[in-house]
C-alpha positions as CSV (number, residue, x, y, z in Angstrom):
1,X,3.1,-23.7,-4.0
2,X,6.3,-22.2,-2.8
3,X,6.1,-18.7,-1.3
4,X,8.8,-16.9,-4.2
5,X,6.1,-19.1,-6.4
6,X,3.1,-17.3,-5.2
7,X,5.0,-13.8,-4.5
8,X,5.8,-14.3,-8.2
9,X,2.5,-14.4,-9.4
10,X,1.4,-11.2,-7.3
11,X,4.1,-9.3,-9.2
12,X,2.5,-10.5,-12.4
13,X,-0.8,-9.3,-11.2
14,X,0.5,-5.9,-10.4
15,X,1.6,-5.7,-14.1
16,X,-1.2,-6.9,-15.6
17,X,-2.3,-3.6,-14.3
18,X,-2.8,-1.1,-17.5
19,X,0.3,1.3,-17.6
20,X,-1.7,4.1,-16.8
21,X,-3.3,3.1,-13.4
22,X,0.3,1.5,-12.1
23,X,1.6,5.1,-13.1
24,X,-0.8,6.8,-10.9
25,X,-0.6,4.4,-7.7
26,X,1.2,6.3,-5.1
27,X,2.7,5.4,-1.8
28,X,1.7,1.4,-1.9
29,X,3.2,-1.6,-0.3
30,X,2.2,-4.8,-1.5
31,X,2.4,-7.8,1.4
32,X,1.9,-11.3,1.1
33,X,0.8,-13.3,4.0
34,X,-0.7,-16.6,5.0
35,X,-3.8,-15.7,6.4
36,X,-6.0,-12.3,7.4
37,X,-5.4,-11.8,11.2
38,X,-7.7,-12.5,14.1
39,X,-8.0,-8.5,13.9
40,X,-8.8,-7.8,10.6
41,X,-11.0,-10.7,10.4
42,X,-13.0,-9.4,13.4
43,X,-13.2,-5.7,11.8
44,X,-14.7,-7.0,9.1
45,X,-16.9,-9.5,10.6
46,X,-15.9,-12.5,8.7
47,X,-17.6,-15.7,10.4
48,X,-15.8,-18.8,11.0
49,X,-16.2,-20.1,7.4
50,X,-15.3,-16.8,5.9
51,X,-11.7,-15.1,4.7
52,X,-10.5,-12.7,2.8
53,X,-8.1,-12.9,-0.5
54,X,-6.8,-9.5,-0.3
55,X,-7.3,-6.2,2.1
56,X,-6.1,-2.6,1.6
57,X,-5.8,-0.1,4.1
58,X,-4.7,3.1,3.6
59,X,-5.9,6.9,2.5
60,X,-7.5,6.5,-1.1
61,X,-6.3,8.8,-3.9
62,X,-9.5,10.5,-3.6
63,X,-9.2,11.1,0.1
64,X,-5.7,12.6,-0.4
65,X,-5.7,16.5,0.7
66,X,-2.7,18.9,0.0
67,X,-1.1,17.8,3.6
68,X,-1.0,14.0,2.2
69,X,2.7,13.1,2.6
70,X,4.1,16.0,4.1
71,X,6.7,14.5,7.0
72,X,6.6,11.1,6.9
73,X,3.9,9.1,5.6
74,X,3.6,5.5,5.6
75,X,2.6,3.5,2.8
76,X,-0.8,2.3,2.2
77,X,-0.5,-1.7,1.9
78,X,-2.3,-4.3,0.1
79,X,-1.9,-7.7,1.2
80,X,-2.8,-10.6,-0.8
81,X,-3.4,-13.9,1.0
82,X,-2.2,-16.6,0.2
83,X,-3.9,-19.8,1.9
84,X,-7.5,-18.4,1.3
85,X,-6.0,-17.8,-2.4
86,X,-4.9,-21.6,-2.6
87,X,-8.1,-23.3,-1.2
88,X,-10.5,-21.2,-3.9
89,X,-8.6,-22.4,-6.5
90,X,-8.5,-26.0,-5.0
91,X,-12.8,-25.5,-4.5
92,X,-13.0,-23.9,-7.9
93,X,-11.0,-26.7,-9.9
94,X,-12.2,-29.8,-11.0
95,X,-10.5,-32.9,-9.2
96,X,-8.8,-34.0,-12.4
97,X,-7.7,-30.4,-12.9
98,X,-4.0,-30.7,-13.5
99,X,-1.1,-28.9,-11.3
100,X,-0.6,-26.2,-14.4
101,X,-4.4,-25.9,-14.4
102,X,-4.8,-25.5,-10.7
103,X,-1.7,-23.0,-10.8
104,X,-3.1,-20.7,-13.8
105,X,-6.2,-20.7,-11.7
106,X,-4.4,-19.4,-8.6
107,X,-2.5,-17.2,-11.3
108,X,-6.1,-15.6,-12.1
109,X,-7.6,-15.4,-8.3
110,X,-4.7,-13.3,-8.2
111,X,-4.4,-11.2,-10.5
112,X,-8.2,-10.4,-10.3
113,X,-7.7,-9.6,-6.0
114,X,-4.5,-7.3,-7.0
115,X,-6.9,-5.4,-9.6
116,X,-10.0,-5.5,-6.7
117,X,-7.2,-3.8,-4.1
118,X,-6.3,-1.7,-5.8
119,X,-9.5,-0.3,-7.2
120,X,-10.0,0.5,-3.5
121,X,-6.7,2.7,-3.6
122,X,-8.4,4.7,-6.4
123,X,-11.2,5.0,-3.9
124,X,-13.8,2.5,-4.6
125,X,-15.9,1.0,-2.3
126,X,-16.7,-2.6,-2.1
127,X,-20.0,-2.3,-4.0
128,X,-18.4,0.0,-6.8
129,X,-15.7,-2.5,-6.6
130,X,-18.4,-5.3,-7.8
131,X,-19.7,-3.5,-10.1
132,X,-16.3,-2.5,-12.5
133,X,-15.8,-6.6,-12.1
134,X,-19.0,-7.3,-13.5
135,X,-18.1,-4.9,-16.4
136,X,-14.7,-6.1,-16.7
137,X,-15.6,-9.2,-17.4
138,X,-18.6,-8.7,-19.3
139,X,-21.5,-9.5,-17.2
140,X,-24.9,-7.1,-17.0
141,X,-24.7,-4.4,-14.0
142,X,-28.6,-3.8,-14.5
């Protein structure tokens, strides 16, 4: 998958968004990149056989105060990665899966980490994070 290719289907994640969260998110940059860093991969203690598909770092909307923004404030950033991103879907799918299969599977790993980053911007944690999945998509939370 080219990079445009998979830059592409970030965009679509971001609007497969509902209208009314996209219209709150404030002060965001979304990044693509290959892989997390040696840095970020250490801060969160991944182990050799671990990644990441997505990070955000920034101030959450809840943690905003009035000074938030006044001068110059940098974005908060989301970055999607996208070799972690590739080999799920190739563990994930089926060895006769076809290319179009494989890609609307990337196409959903996506679109679900673009939703899970950005349910960190509105200030969920990790666990909270889990839990709005597992209702999302219709599992039990109890």
């Amino acid at each position: 998958m080219t990079e445009e290719e998979f830059e592409r289907l970030v965009e679509e994640g971001y609007e497969k968004l509902p209208a009314w969260v996209r219209e709150k998110i404030s002060n965001v940059a979304i990044l693509v990149e290959d892989e997390p860093s040696a840095e970020d991969r250490k801060l969160h203690g991944l182990s050799e056989n671990e990644t990441l598909l997505g990070l955000y770092k920034g101030v959450p909307l809840t943690e905003r105060g009035d000074f938030y923004g006044v001068g110059m404030t940098l974005p908060d950033t989301i970055t999607i990665y996208k070799e972690p991103t590739l080999d799920l879907a190739d563990e994930e799918c089926p060895p006769e899966a076809s290319k179009e299969e494989v890609y609307e599977h990337v196409r959903q790993i996506v679109a679900d980490t673009v939703w899970h980053e950005f349910a960190h911007h509105f200030g969920m944690d990790e666990h909270g994070v889990r839990l709005r999945e597992q209702e999302r998509d219709g599992g039990s939370t109890a």
